[in-house]
C-alpha positions in Angstrom: 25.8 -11.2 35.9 27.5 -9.7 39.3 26.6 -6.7 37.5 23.4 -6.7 37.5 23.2 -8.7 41.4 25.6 -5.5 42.5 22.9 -3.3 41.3 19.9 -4.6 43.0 21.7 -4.3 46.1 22.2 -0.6 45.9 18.9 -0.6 45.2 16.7 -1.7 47.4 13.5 -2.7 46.1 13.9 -2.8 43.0 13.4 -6.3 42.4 10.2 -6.3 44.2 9.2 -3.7 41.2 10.3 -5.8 38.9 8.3 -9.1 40.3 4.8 -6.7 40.6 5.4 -5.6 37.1 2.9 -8.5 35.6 0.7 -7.8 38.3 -0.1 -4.3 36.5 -0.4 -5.2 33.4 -4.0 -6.9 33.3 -5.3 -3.4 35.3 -3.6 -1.2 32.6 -5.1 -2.9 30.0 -8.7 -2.5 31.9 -8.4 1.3 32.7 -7.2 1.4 28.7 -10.4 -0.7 27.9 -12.5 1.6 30.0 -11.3 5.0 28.6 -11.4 3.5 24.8 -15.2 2.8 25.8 -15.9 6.4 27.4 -14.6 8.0 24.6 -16.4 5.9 21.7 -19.2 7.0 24.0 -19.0 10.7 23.7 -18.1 10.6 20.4 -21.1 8.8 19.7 -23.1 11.2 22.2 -21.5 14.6 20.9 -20.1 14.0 17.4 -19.9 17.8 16.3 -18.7 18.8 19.9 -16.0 16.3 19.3 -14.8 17.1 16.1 -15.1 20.9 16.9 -12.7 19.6 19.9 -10.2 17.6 17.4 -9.7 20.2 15.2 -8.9 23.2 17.7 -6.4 20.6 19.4 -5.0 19.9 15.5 -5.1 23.8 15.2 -3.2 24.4 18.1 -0.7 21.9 17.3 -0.1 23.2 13.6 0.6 26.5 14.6 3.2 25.4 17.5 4.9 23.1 14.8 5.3 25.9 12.8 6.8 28.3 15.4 9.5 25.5 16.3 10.1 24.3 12.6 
């Protein structure tokens, strides 16, 4: 463990990081929340615009997979 106490000494700060890390959590999972509900929202709004959307994006990734495979 004098590892680990050496370390946080050349670093400062980096426990205070580590002590806000729970703090941040509960936020995350409310912007996650809110973006889950914006996009069941659209989709619901513009289903054929979305799925016109989905499949140029799957397009785009099939043909890069295929250049790099």
């Amino acid at each position: 463990m004098v590892v680990n106490d050496a370390m946080n000494e050349q670093e400062p700060g980096r426990g205070e990081r580590q002590a806000s890390v729970p703090a941040v959590v509960p936020r995350v999972f409310s912007e996650v929340r809110r973006a889950d509900e914006r996009l069941v929202s659209l989709v619901q709004e513009r289903p054929v615009a979305t799925l016109c959307a989905v499949a140029a994006v799957g397009y785009l990734i099939g043909r890069v997979a295929t250049r790099l495979g």
